[in-house]
C-alpha positions as CSV (number, residue, x, y, z in Angstrom):
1,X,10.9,4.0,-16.9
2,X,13.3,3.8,-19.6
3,X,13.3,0.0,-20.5
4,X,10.2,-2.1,-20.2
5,X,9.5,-5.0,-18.2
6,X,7.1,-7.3,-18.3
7,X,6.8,-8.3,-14.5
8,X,5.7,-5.8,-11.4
9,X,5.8,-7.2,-7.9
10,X,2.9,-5.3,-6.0
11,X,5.0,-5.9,-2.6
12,X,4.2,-8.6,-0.3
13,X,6.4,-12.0,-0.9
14,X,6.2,-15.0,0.6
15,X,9.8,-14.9,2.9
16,X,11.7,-15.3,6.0
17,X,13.5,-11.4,5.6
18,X,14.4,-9.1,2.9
19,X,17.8,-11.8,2.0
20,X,15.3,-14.6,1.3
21,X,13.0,-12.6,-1.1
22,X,15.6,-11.3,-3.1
23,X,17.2,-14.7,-3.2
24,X,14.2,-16.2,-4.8
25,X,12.8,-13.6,-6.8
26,X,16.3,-12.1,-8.1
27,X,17.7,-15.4,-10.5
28,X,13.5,-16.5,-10.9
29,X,12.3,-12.8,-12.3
30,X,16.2,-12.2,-13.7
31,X,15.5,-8.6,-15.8
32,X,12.5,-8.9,-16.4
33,X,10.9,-7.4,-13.2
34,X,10.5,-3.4,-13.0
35,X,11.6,-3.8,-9.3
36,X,11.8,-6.2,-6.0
37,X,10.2,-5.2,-2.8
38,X,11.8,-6.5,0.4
39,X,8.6,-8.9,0.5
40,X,7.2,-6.7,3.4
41,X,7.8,-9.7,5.8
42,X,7.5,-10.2,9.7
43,X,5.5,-7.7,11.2
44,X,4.7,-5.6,7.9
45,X,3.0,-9.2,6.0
46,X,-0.6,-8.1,6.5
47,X,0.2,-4.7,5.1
48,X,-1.2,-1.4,7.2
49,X,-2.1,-3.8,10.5
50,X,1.6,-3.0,10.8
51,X,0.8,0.6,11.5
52,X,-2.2,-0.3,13.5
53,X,0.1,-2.6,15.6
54,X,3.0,-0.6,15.6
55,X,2.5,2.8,15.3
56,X,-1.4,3.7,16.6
57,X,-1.5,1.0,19.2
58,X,1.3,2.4,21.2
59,X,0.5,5.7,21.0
60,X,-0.6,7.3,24.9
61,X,-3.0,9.4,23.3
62,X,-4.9,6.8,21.8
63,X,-6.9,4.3,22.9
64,X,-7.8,0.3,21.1
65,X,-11.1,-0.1,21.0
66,X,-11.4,-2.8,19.3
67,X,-9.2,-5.9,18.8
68,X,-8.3,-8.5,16.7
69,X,-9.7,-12.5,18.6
70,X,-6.6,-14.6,19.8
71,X,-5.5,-17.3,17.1
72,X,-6.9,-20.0,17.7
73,X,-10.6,-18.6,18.8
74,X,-12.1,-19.4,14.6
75,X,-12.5,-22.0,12.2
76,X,-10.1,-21.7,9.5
77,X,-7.1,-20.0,10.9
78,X,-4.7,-18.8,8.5
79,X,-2.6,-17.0,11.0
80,X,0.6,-18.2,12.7
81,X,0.3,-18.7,16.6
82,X,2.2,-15.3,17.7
83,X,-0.2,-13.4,15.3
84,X,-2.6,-12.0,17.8
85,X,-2.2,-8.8,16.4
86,X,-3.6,-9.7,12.8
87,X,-7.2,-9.8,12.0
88,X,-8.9,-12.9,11.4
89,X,-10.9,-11.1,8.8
90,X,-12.3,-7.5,7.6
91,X,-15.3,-7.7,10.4
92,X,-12.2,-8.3,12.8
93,X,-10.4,-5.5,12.6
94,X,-8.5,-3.4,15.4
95,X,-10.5,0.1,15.9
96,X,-8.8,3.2,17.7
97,X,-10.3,6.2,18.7
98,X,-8.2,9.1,20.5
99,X,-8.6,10.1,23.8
100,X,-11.0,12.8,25.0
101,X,-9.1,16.0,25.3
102,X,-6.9,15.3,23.2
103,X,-7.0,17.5,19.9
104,X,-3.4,17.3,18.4
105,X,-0.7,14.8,18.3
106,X,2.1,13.3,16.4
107,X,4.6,10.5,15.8
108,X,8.0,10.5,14.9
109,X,7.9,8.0,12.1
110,X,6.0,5.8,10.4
111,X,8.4,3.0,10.8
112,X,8.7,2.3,6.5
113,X,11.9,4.6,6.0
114,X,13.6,2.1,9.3
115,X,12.4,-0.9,7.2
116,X,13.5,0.4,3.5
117,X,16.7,1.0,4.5
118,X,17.6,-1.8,6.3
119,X,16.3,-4.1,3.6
120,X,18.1,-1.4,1.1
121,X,21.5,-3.2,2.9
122,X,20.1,-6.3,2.0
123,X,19.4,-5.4,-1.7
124,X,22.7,-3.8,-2.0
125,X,24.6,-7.6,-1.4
126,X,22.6,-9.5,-3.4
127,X,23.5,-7.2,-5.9
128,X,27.1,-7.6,-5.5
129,X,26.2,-11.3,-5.6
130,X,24.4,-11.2,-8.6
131,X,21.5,-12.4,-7.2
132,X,19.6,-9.3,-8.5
133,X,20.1,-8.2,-12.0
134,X,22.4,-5.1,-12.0
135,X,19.6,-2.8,-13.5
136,X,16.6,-3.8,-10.9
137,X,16.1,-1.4,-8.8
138,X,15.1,-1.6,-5.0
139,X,10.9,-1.1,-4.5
140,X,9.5,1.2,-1.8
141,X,5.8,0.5,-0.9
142,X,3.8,3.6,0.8
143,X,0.2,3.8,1.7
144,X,-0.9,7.3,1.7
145,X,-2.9,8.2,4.4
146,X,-6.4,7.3,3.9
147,X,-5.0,4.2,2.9
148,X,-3.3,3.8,6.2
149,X,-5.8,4.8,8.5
150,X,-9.0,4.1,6.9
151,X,-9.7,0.9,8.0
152,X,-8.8,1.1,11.7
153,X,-9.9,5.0,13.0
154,X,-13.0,4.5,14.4
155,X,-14.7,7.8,14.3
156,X,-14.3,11.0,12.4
157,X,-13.2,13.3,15.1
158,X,-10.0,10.7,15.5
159,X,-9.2,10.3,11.7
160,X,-8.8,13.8,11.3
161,X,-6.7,14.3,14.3
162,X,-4.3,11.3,13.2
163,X,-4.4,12.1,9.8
164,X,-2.3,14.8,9.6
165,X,0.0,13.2,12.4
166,X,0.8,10.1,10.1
167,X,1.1,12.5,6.7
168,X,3.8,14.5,8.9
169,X,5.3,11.4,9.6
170,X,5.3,9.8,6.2
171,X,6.6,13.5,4.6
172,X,9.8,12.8,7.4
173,X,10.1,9.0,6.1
174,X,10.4,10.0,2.4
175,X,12.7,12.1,2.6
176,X,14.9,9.7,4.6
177,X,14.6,7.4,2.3
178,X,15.2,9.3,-0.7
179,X,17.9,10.7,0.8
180,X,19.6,7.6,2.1
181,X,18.8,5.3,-1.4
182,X,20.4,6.2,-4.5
183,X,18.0,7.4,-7.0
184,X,19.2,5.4,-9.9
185,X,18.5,2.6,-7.3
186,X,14.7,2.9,-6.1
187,X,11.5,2.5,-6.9
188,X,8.5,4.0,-5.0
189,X,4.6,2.6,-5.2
190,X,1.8,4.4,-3.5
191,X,-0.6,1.4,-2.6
192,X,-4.0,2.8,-3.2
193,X,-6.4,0.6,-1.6
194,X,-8.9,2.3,1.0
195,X,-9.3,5.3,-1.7
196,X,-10.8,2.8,-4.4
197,X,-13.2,0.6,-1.6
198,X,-14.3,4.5,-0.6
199,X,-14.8,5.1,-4.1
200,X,-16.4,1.7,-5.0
201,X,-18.7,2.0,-2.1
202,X,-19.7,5.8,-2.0
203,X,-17.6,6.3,0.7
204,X,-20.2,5.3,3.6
205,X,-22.1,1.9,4.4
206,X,-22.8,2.9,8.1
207,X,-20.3,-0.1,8.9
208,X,-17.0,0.2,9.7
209,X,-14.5,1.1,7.9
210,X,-16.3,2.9,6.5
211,X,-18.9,4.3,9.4
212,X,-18.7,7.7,8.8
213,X,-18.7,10.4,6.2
214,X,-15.3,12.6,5.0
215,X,-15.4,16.0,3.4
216,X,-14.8,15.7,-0.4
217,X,-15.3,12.6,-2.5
218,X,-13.1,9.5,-2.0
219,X,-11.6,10.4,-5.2
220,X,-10.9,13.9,-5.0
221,X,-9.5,13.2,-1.5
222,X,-7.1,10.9,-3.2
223,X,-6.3,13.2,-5.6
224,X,-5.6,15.9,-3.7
225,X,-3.2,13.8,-1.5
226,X,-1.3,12.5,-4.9
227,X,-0.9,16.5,-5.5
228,X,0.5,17.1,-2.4
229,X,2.9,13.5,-1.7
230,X,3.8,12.9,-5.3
231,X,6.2,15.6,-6.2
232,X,8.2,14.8,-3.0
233,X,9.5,11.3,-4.8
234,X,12.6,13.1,-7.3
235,X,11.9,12.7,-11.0
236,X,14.6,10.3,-11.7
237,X,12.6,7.7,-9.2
238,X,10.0,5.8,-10.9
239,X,6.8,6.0,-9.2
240,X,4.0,3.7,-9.7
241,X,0.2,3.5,-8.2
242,X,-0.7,0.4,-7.1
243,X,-4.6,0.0,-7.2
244,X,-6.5,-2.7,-5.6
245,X,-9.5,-3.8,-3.3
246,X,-8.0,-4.7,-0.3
247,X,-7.1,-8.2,0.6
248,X,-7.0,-10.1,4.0
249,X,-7.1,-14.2,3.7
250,X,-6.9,-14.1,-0.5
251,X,-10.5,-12.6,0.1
252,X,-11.4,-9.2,-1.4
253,X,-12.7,-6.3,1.1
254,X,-15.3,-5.6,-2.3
255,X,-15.4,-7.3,-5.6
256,X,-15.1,-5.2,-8.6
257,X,-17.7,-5.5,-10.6
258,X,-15.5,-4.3,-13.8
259,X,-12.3,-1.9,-14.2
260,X,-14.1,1.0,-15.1
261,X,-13.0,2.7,-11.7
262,X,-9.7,1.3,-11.7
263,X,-9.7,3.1,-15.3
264,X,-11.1,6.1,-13.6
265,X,-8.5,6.6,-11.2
266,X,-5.6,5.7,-13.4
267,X,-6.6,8.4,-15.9
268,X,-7.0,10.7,-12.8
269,X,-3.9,10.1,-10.8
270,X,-1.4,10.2,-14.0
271,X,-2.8,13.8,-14.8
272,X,-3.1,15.1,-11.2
273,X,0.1,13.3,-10.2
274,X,2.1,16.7,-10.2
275,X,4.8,14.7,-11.8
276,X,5.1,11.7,-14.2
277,X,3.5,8.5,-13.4
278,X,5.9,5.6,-14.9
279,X,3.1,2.7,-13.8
280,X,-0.1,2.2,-12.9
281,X,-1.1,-1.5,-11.1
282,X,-5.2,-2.8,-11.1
283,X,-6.3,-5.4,-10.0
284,X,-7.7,-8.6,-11.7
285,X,-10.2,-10.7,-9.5
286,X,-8.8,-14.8,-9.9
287,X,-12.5,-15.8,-11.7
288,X,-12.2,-12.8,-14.2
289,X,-11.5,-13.6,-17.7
290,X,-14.4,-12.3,-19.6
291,X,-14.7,-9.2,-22.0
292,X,-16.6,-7.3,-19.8
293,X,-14.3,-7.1,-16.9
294,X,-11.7,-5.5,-19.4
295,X,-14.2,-3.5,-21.9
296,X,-13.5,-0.4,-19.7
297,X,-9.7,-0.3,-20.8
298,X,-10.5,1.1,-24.1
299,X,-11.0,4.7,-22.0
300,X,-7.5,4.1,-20.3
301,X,-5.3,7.6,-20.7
302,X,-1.9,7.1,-18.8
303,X,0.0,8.7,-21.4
304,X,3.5,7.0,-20.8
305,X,2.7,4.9,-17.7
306,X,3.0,1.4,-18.0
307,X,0.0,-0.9,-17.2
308,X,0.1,-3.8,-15.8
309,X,-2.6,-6.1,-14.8
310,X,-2.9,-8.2,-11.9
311,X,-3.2,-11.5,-13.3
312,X,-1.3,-13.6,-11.0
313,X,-2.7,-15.1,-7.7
314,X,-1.8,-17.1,-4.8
């Protein structure tokens, strides 16, 4: 990125639509945000459980095997009452498995490149407005797919059938939305959870998510799917990775115990990116101020990427 900015929104805002965010982050954040997501509101506000709901769910070939307990069935509840479809924790989760028989299938989209550009509309006005500084640009938010899928595929024989459904998908989504945003406009973040947890646990605890064992390491898998999904995003976009450790209820799927990993995969994904890297996100547990949790970003080698540390919590 050409100018620095202090502030990075890592894409879910509090907000009624893609209008509301932008009202209250555009005159707040003025130019000194990188970009502004649409807030990833409605159906998308517990991140990839809108692919599980929208996307797998539906799909004939697949079947729920697991899911989430009604609202109002636990203590706490933190969901709203039509939120059925949104776990109540990470030992709630929806699980999917695909149908005996069944050795190939596909969808037609994701469902991000409908959302982008809609909210892309939205950006657009409060632009005219000046509700949005006239250099912020519009943020994209994509999981790749281990991020995506991960959590809710129960077994391995159905991760690696939907797996290269959903990357077909996502390839189809990128390039609508590349091709229907102006470049000098976007911004596009891969959100790299599931590939850290994988990484942070060794990949296999014998519970689910992560009950069963994928070729490669987590982070040559991740690496290998930067390679390939990367270079699709044109140069003049900025592209950032996003790394964290999941989140569901302001409770983290695994606490880091420092950022070496996070450090790790940063140097990693900004020289195996197949293209520049203009940011790199990680994450910064609320209780974490001491010199150990940051020793390990004396080894951080992004080159030109920008850092940014997530130091603000709900």
């Amino acid at each position: 990125m050409s100018n620095f900015k202090p502030i990075l929104l890592v894409g879910s805002i509090p907000g009624n639509d893609a209008s509301s965010v932008f009202r209250a982050c555009g005159p707040t954040l003025g130019d000194k945000v990188v970009a502004i997501p649409d807030g990833e509101t409605g159906n998308r506000r517990i991140w990839v459980t809108y692919l599980a709901a929208t996307l797998i769910d539906p799909h004939p070939d697949i079947s729920a095997l697991n899911r989430p307990k009604p609202v109002g069935s636990i203590e706490n509840e933190w969901r709203t009452a039509d939120e059925d479809w949104v776990p109540s924790s990470f030992e709630d989760l929806w699980f999917f498995g695909v149908n005996e028989g069944v050795d190939k299938l596909s969808f037609d989209k994701t469902g991000y490149a409908d959302c982008a550009i809609a909210s892309y509309e939205a950006f657009k006005t409060a632009k005219s407005e000046g509700t949005v500084a006239k250099d912020t640009r519009f943020q994209v938010c994509l999981p790749l797919a281990e991020s995506a899928l991960r959590w809710f595929i129960a077994d391995k024989r159905s991760y690696d059938i939907v797996k290269p459904a959903y990357e077909a998908a996502l390839r189809k989504d990128i390039s609508r939305i590349i091709s229907e945003i102006p470049a000098d406009q976007l911004s596009i973040q891969w959100d790299v959870c599931m590939e850290v947890v994988a990484a942070a646990l060794d990949d296999f605890t014998g519970q689910p998510p992560l009950a069963y064992q994928l070729e490669k390491s987590p982070i040559e898998r991740w690496s290998i799917a930067l390679q390939e999904f990367s270079p699709l995003i044109p140069e003049e976009v900025p592209l950032g990775l996003h790394l964290c450790y999941g989140d569901l209820g302001h409770k983290h799927m695994v606490e880091p115990t420092d950022l070496s990993l996070s450090v790790q995969m940063a140097n990693l994904g900004c020289a195996k990116a197949g293209r520049k890297v203009d940011y790199v996100h990680v994450a910064v547990p609320r209780d974490r101020s001491d010199d150990d949790y940051f020793r390990p970003l004396v080894e951080l080698d992004i080159g030109s990427a920008i850092p940014y540390l997530g130091l603000v919590h709900h």
